[in-house]
C-alpha positions as CSV (number, residue, x, y, z in Angstrom):
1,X,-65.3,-260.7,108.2
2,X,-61.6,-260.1,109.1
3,X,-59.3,-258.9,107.1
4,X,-55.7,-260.4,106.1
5,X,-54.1,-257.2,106.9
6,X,-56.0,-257.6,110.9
7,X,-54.2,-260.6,111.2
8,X,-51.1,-262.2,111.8
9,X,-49.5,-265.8,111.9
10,X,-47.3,-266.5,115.0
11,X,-45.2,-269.3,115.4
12,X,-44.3,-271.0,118.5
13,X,-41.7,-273.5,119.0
14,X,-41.6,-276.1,122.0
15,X,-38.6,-277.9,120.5
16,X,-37.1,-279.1,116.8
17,X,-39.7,-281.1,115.2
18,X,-42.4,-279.8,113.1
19,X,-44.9,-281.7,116.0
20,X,-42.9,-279.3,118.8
21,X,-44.3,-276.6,116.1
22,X,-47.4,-274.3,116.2
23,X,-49.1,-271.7,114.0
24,X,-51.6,-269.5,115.6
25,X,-53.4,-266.9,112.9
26,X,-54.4,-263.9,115.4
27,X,-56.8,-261.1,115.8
28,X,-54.7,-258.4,115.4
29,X,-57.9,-256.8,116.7
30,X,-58.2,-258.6,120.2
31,X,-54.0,-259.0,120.6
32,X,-52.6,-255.9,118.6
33,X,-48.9,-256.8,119.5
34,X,-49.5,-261.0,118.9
35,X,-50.1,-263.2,122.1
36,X,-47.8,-263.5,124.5
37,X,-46.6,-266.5,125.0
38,X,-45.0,-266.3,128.9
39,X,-48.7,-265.1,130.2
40,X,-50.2,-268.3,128.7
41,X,-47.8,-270.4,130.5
42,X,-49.3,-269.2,133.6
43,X,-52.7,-270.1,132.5
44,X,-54.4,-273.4,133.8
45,X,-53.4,-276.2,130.9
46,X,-57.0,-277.1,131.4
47,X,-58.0,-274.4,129.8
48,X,-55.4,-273.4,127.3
49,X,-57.6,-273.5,124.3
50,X,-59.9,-271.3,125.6
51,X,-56.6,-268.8,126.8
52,X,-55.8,-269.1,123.2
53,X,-59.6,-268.0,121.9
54,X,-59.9,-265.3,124.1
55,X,-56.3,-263.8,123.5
56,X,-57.7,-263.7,119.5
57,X,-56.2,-267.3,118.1
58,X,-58.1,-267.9,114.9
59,X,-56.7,-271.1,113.9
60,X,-53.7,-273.0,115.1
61,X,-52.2,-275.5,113.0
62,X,-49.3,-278.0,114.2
63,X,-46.1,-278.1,112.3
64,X,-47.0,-280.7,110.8
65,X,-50.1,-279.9,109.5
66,X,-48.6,-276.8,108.1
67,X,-46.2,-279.6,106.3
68,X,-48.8,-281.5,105.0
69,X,-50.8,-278.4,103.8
70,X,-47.8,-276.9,101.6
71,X,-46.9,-280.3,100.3
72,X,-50.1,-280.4,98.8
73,X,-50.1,-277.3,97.2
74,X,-52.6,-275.6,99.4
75,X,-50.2,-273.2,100.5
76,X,-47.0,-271.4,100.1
77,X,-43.8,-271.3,102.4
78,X,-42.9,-268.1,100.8
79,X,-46.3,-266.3,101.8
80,X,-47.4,-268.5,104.7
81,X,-49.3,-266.0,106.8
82,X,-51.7,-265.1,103.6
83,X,-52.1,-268.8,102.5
84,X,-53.3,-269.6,105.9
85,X,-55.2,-267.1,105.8
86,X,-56.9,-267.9,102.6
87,X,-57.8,-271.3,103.8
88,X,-59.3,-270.1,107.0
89,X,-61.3,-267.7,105.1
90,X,-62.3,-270.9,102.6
91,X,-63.4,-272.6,105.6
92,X,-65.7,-270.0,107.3
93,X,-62.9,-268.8,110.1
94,X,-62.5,-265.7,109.5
């Protein structure tokens, strides 16, 4: 099982709206410095889940999603990365 403290949530933005929004919880084990974002954009989009897999993406959640998951209650804006975390590990992820 992975750890909280061998991961990290990364957010990429594509623009200004919580859609244009993404949060990635990574294997600090496989990417120790996060993924890099300018080497994906050279991968095939074909196969950009699978560049996202192998670079150690645990879960990606839009920005909506993450909305949704906070409104709710399932979650906290204040300590995103461990709530996240917590539900991947509810789920079987990690």
């Amino acid at each position: 099982m992975t750890k909280l403290e061998q991961t990290t949530l990364q957010v990429f933005e594509f623009g200004d709206t919580p859609e244009d929004t993404f949060y990635c919880l990574v294997d600090l084990r496989v990417s120790p410095h996060g993924m890099d974002l300018q080497k994906m954009k050279l991968a095939d989009p074909r196969n950009i889940d699978l560049q996202f897999k192998e670079r150690g993406c645990l879960l990606m959640l839009s920005g909506e999603e993450v909305e949704e998951i906070i409104r709710r209650g399932d979650a906290s804006e204040d300590n995103l990365h461990e709530s996240i975390y917590k539900l991947a590990s509810e789920e079987g992820i990690v």
